[in-house]
KEKE-3310 file (N, C-alpha, C; in steps of 0.2 Angstrom, whole numbers, plus 5000, padded with zeros to 4 digits):
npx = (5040:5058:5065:5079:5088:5096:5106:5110:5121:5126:5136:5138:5134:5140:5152:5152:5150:5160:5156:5148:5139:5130:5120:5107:5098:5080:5065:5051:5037:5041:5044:5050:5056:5059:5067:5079:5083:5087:5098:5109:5111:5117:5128:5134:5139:5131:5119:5121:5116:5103:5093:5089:5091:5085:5077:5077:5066:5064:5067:5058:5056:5056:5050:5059:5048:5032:5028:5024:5033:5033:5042:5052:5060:5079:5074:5081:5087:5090:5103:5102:5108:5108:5111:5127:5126:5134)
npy = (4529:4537:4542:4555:4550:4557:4546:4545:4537:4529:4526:4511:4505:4513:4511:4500:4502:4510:4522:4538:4544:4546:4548:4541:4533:4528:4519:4531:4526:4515:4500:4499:4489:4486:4496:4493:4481:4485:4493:4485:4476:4485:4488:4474:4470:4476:4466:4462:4470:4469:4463:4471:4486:4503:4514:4532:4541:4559:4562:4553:4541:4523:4508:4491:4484:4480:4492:4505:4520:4535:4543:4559:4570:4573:4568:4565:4549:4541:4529:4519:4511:4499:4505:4503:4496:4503)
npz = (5185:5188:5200:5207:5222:5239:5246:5263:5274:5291:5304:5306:5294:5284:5288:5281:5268:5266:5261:5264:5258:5245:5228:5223:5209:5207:5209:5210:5216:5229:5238:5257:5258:5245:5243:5250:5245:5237:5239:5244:5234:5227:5235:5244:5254:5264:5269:5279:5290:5288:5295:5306:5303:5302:5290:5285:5278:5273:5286:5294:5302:5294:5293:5287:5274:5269:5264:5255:5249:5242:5233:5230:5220:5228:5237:5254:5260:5276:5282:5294:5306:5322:5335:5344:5363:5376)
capx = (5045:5062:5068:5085:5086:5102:5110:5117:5125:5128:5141:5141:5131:5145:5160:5152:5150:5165:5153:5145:5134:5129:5114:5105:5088:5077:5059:5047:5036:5044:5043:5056:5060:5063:5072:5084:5086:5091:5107:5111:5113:5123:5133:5131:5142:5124:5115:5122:5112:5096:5087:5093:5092:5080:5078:5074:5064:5063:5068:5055:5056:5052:5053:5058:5044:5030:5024:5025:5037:5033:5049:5053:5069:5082:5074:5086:5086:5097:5101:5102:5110:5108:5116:5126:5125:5140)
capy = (4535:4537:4550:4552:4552:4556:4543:4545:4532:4531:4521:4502:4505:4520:4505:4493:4504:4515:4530:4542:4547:4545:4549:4535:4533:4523:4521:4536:4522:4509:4501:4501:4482:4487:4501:4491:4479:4489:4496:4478:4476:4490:4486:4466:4471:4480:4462:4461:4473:4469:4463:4478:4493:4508:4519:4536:4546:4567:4563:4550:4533:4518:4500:4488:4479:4482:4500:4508:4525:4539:4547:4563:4569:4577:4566:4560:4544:4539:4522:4517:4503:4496:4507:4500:4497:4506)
capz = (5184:5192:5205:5213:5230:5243:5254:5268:5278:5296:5309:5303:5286:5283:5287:5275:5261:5262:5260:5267:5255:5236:5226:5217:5205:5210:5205:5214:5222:5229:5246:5260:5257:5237:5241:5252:5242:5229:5241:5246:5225:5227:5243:5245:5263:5269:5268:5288:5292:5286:5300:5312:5301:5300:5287:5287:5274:5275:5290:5297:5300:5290:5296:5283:5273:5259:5265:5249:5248:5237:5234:5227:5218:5230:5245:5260:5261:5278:5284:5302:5309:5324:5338:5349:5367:5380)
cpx = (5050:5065:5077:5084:5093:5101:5113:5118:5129:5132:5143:5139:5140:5152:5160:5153:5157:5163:5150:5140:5134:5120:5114:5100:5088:5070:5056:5042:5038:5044:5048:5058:5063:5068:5080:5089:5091:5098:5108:5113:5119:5131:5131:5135:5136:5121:5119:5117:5104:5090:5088:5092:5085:5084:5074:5071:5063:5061:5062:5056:5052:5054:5053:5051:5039:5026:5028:5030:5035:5039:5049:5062:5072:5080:5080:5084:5092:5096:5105:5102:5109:5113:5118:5128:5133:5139)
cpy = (4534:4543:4548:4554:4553:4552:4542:4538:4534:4528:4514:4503:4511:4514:4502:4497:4507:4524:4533:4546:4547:4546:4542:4536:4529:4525:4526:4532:4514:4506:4499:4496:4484:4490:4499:4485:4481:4491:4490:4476:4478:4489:4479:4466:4471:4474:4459:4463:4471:4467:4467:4485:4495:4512:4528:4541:4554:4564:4558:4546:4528:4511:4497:4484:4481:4488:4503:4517:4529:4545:4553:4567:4573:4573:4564:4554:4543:4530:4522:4514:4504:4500:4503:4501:4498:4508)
cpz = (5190:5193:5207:5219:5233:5247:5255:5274:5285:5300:5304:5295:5282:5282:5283:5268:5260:5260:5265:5266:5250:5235:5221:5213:5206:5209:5211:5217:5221:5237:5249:5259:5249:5238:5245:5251:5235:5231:5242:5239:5224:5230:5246:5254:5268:5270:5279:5291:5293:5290:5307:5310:5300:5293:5287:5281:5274:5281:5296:5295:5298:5294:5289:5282:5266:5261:5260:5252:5242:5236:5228:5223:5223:5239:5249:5261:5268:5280:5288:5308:5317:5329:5345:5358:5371:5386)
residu = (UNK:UNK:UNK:UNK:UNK:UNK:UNK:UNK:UNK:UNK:UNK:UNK:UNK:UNK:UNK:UNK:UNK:UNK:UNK:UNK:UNK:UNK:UNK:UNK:UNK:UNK:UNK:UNK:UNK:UNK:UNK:UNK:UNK:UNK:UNK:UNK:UNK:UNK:UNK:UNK:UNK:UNK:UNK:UNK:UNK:UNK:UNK:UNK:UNK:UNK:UNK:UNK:UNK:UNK:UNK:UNK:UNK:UNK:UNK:UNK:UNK:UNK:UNK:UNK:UNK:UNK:UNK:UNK:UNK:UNK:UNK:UNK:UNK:UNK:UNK:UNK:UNK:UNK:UNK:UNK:UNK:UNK:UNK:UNK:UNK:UNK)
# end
């Protein structure tokens, strides 16, 4: 089954895409590596990121990898590069 979910984009993730925000579908479980493969599909820019970025679901954080997600419609999805140091 597919849900959509909101994502928002922040600092460098935000530069590559050009957004700030978009709703996508995507399947209701899925795990943090699928679901970031999936924007990298989207935004081939994001594939910089990949070894640096968090994601964040209803507001808690995911590390990339195969920990499943069960997502609901209307969830937040953020993505959360790498902040850096000043």
């Amino acid at each position: 089954m597919n849900t959509e979910v909101s994502v928002l984009y922040f600092a460098k993730s935000a530069e590559l895409t050009g957004l700030k925000a978009e709703n996508i579908t995507v399947p209701s479980n899925i795990t943090s590596l699928q679901l970031w493969q999936d924007l990298e599909n989207r935004h081939p820019r994001l594939s910089v990121l990949r070894d640096q970025v968090v994601l964040a679901v209803r507001q808690e954080y995911v590390p990339l990898g195969a920990q499943l997600l069960t997502l609901r419609q209307g969830d937040e999805v953020a993505i959360i590069p790498p902040l850096s140091g000043g």
